[in-house]
VEXPA-202407 format. One record per residue: x, y, z of N, C-alpha, C, CB in turn; residue in three letters. Coordinates in Angstrom, 2 decimals. Each point is the difference from the previous one (the first is absolute). Glycine has a CB too. Layout:
R      n.c1      n.c2      n.c3     ca.c1     ca.c2     ca.c3      c.c1      c.c2      c.c3     cb.c1     cb.c2     cb.c3   zator
R         X         Y         Z         X         Y         Z         X         Y         Z         X         Y         Z     ALA
...
REM end
This chain:
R      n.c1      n.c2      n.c3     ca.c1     ca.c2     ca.c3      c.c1      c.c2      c.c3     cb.c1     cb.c2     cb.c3   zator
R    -27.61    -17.52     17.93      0.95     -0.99      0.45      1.36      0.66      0.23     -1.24     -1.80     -1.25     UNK
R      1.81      1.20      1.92      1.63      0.52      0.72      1.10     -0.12     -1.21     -0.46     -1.13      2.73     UNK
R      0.86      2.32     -2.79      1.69     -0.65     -0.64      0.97     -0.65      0.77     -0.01      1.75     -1.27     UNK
R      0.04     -1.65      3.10      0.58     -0.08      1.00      0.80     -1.66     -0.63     -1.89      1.83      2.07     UNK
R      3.08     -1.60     -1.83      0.98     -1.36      0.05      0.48     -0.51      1.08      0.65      0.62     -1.71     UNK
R     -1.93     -0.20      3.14      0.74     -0.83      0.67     -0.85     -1.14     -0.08      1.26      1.58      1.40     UNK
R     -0.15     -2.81     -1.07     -0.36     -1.46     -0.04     -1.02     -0.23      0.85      2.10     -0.67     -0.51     UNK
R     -3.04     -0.50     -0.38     -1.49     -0.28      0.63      0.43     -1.37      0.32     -1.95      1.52     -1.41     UNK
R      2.01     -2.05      2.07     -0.25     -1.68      1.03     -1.10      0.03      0.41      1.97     -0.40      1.02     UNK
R     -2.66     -0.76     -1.60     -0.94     -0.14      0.70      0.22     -2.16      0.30     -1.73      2.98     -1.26     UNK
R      0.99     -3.76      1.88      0.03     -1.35      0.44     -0.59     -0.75     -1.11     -0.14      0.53      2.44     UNK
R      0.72     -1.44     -2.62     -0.58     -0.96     -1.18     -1.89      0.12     -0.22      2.38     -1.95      0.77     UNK
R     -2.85      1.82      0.58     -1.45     -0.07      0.33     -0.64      1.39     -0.79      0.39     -1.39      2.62     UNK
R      0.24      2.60     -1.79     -0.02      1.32     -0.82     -0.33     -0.06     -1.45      1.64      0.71      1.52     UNK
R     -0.51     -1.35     -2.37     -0.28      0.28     -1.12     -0.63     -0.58     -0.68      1.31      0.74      0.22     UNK
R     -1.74     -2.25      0.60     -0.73     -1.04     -0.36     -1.81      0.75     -0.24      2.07     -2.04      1.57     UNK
R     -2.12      2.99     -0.33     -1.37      0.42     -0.03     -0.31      1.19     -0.85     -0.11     -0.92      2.16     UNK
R      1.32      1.91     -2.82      0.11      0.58     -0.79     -0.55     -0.20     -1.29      1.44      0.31      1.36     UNK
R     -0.59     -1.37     -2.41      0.19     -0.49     -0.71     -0.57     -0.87     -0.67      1.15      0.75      0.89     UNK
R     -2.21     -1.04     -2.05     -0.11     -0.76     -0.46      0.73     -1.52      0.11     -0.72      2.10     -0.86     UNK
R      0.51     -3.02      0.94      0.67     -1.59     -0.23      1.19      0.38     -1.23     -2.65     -1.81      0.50     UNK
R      1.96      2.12     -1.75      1.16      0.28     -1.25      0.89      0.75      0.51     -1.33     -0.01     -1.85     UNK
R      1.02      1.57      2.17      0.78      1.02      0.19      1.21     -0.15      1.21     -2.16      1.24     -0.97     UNK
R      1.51     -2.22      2.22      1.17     -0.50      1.09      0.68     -0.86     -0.89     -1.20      0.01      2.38     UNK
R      0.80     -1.02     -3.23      1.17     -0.96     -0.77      1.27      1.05     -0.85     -2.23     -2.17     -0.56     UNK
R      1.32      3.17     -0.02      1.09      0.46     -0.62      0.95      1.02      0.57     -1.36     -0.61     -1.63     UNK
R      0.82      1.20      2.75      0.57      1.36      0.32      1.32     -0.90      1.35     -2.94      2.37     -0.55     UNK
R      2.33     -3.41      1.24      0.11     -0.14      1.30      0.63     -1.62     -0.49     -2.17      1.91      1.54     UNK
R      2.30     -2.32     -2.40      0.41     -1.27      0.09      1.03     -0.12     -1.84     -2.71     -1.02      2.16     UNK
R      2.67      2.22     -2.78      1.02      0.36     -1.14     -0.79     -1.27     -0.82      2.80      1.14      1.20     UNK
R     -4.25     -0.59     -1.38     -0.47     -1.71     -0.66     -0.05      1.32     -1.94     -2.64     -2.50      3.02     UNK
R      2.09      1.99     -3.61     -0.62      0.57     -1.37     -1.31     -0.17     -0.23      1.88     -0.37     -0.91     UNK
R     -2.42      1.20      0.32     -1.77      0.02     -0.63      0.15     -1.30     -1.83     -0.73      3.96      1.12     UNK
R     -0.17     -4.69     -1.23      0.44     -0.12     -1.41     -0.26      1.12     -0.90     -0.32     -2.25      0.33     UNK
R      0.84      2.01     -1.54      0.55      1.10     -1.28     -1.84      0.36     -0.33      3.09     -1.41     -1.52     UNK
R     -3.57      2.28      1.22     -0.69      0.28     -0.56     -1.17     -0.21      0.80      1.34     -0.21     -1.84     UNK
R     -1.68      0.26      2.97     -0.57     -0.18      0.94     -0.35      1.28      1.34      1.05     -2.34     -1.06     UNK
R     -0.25      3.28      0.74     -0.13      0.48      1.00     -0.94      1.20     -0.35      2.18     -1.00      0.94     UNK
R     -2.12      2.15      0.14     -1.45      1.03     -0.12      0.58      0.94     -0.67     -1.38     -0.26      2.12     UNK
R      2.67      0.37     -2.20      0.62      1.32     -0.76      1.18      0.06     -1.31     -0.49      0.72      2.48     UNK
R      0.35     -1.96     -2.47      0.83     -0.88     -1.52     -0.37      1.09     -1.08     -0.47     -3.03      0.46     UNK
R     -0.99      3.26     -0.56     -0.02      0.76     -1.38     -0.84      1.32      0.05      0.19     -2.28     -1.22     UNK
R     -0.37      2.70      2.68     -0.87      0.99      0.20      0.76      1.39     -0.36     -1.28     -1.49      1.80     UNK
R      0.90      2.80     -2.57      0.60      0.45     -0.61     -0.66      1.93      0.71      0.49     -2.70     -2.29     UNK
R     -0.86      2.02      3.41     -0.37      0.94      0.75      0.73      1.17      0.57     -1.14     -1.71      0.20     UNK
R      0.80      3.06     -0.27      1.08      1.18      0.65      0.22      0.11      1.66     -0.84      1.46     -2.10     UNK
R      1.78     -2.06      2.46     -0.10      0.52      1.57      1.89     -0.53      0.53     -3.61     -0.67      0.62     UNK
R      3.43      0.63      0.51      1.34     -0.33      0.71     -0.38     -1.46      0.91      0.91      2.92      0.22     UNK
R      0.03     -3.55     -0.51      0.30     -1.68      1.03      0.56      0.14      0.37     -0.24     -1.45     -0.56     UNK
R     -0.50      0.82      2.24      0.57      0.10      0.97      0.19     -1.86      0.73     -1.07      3.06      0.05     UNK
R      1.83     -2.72      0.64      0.63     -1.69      0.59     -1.78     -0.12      0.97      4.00      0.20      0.63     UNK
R     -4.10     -1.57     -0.79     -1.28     -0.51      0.88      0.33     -0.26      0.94     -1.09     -0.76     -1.24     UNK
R      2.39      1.00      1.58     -0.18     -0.43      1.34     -0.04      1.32      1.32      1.33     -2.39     -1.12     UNK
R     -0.72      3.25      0.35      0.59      1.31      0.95     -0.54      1.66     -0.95      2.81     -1.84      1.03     UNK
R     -3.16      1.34     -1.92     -0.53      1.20     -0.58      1.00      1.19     -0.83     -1.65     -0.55      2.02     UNK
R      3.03     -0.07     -1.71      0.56      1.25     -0.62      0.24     -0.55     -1.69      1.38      1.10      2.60     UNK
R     -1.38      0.46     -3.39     -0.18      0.14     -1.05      1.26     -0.47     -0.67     -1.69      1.64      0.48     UNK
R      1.29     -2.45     -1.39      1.30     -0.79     -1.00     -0.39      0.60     -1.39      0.34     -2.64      1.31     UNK
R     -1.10      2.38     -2.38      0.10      0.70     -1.03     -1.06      0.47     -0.67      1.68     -1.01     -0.01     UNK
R     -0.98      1.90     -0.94     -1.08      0.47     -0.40     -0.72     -0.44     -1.60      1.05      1.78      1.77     UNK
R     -2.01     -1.34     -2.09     -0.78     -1.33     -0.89      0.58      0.58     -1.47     -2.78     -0.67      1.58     UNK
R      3.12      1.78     -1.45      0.69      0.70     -1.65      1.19     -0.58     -0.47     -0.68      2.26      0.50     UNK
R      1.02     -3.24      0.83      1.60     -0.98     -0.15     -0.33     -1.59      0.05      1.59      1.90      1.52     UNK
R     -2.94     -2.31     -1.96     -0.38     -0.88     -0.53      0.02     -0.17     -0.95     -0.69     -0.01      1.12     UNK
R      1.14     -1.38     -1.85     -0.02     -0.28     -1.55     -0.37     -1.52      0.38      1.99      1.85     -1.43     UNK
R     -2.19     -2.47      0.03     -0.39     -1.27     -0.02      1.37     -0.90     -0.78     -2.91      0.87     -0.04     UNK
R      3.15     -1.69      0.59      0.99     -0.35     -0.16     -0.05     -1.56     -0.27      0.74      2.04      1.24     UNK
R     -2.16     -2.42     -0.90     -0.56     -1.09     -0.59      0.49     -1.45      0.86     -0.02      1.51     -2.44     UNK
R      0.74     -1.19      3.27     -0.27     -0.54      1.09     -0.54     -0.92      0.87      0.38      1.31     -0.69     UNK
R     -1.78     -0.73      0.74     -1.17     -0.32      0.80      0.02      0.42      1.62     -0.20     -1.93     -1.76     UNK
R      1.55      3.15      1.97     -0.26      0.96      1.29      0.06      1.15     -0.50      0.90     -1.21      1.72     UNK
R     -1.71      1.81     -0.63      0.59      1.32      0.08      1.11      0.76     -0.20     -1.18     -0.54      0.95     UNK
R      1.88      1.03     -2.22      1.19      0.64     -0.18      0.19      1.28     -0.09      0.29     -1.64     -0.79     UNK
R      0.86      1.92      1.35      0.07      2.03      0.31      1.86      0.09     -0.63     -2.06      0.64      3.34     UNK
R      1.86      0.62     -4.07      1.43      0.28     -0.08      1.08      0.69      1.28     -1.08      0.22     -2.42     UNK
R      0.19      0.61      3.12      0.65      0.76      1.12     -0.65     -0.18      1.17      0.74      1.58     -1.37     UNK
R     -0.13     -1.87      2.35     -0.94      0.46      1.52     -0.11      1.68      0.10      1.10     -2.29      1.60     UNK
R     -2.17      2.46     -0.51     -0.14      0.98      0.00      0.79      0.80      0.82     -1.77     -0.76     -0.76     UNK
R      2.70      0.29      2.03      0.78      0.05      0.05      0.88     -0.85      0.56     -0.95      1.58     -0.43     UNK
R      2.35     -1.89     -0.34      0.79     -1.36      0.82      0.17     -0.05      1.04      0.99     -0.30     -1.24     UNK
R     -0.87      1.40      2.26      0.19     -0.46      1.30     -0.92     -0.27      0.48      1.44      0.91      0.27     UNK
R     -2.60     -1.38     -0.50     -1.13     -1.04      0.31      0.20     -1.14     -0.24     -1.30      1.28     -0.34     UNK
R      1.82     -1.72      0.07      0.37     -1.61     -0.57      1.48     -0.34      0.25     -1.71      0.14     -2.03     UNK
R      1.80     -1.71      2.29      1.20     -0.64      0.32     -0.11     -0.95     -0.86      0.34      0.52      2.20     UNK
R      1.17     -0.48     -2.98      0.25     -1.08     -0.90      0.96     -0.83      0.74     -0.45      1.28     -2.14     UNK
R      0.62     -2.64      1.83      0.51     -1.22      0.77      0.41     -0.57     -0.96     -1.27     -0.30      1.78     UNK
R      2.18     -0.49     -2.02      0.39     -1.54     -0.86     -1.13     -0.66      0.43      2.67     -0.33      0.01     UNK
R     -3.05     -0.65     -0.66     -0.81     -0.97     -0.10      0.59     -1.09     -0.98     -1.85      1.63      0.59     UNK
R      2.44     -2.61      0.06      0.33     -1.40     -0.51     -0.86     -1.54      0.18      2.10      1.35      0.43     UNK
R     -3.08     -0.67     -0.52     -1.64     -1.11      0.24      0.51     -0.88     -1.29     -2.68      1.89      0.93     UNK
R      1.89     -2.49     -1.21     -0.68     -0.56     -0.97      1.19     -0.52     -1.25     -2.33      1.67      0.79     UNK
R      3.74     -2.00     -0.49      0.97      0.03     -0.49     -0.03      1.21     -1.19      0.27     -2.53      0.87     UNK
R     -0.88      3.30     -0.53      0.24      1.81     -0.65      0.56      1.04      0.58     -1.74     -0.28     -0.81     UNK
R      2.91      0.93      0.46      0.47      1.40      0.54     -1.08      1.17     -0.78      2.92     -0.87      0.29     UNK
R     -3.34      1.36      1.08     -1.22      1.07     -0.44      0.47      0.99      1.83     -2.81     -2.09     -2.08     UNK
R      2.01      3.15      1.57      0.10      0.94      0.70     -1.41      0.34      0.51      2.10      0.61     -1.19     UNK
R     -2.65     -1.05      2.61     -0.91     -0.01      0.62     -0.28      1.75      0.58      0.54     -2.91      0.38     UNK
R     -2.13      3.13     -0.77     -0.05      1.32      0.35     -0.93     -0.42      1.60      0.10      1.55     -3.00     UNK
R      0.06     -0.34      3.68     -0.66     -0.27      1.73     -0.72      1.66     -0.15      2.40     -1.92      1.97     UNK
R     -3.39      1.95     -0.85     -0.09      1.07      0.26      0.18      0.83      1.25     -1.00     -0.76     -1.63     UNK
R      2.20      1.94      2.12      0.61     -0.12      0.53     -0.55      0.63      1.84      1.51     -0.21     -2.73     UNK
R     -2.35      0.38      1.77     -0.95      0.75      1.49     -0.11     -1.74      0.53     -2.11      2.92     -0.97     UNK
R      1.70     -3.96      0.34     -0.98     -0.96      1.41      0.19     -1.24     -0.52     -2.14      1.51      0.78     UNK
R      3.80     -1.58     -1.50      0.53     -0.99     -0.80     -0.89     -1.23     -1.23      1.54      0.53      2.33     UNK
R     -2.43     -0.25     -2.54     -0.86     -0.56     -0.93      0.38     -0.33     -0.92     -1.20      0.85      0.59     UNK
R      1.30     -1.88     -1.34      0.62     -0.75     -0.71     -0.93      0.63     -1.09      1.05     -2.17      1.46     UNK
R     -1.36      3.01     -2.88     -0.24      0.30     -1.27      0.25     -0.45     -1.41      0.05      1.25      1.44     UNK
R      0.76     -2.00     -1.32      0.29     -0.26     -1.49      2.07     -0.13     -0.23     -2.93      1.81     -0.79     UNK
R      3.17     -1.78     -0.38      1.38      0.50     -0.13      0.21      0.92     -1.27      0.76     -2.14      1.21     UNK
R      0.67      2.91     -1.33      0.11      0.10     -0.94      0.84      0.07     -0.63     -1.24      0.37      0.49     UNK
R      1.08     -0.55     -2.26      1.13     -0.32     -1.37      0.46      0.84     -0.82     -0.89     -1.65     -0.15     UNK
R      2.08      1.13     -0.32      0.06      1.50     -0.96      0.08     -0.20     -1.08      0.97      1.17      1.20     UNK
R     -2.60     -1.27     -1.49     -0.34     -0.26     -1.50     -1.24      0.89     -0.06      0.93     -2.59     -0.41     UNK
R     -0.92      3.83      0.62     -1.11      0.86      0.20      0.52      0.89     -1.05     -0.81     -0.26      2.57     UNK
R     -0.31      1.23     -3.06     -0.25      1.06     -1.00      1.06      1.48      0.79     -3.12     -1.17     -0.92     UNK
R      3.22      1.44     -0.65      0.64      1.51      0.46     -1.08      0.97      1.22      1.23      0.11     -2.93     UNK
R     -0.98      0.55      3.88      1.48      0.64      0.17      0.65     -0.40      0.59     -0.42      1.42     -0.24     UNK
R      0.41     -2.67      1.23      0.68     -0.67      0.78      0.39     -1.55     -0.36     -1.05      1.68      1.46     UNK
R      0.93     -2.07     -2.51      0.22     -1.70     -0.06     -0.71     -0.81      0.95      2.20      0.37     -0.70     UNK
R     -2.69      0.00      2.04     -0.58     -1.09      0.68     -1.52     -0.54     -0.53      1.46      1.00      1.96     UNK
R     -1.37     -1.62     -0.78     -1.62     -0.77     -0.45     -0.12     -0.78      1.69      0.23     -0.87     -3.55     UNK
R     -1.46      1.69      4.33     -0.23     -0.09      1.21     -0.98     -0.88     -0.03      0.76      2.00      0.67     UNK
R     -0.92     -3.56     -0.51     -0.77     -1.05     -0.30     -0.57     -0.46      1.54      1.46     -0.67     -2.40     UNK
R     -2.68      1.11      2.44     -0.68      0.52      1.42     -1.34     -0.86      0.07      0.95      2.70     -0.06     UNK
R     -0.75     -3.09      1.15     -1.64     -0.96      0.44     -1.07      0.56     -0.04      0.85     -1.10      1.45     UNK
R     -1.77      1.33     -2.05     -1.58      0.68      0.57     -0.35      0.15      1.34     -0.85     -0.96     -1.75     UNK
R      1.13     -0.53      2.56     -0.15     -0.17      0.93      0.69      0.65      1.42     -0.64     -1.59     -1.67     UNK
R      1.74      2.29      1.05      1.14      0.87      0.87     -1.16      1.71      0.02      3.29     -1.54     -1.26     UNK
R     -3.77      1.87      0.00     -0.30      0.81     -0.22     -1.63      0.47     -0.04      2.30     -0.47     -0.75     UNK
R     -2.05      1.91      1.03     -1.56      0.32      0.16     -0.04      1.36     -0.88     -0.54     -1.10      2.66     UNK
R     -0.10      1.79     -3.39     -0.42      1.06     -1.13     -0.51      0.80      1.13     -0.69     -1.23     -2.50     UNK
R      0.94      2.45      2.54     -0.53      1.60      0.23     -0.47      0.67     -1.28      1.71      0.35      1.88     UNK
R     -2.64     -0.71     -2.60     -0.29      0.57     -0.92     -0.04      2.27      0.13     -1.37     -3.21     -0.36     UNK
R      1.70      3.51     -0.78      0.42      1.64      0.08     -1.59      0.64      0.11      2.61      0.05     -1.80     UNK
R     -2.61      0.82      2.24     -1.34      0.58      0.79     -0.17      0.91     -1.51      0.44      0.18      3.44     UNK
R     -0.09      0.40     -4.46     -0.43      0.63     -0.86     -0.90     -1.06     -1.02      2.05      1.81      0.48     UNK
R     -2.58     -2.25     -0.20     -1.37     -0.84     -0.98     -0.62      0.57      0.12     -0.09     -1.82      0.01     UNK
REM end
């Protein structure tokens, strides 16, 4: 898969035929998975996640912790200039909406109530995300 950042557009239809029903709600319409529900909430598997919609690599699984949640949580991206953080004043909550910046995909947001070494806590949809499991098994 590409590290390439240049921007992917594709037509509503596009991503419609892409995309799972869930995965267009969440990536393409800033919807959420419920808590404890999703495919990678507690999977504790070695590899790198990548955005479902465009493929580029967001994090890596050694910056997973459980945070109890019921998403997917990471302390670090793998690297920030893959990702766009936004205000997000939804839901009468100030939160900080994460995107992904290759093909704007809506992922999750994140808080800063995360574990050392960074304080964050990257609270991420399953549904945004897809596992590259590490080829040394």
């Amino acid at each position: 898969m590409s590290d390439s950042l240049d921007a992917i557009e594709k037509t509503e239809q596009e991503w419609r035929s892409q995309l799972t029903p869930e995965q267009y709600y969440v990536t393409r319409q800033q919807g959420t998975e419920r808590p404890f529900s999703g495919a990678y909430w507690e999977t504790t598997d070695a590899g790198t996640y990548h955005c479902v919609g465009c493929g580029l690599p967001l994090f890596r699984s050694d910056t997973k912790f459980d945070a109890g949640c019921g998403w997917p949580s990471f302390f670090e991206p793998l690297d920030g200039a893959h990702l766009i953080e936004l205000e997000d004043g939804a839901h009468g909550m100030r939160r900080i909406e994460v995107r992904c910046k290759r093909c704007d995909s809506h992922l999750g947001h994140v808080f800063p109530d995360g574990p050392p070494p960074t304080g964050l806590r990257y609270c991420i949809n399953s549904a945004s995300l897809e596992l590259e499991p590490d080829d040394d098994k």
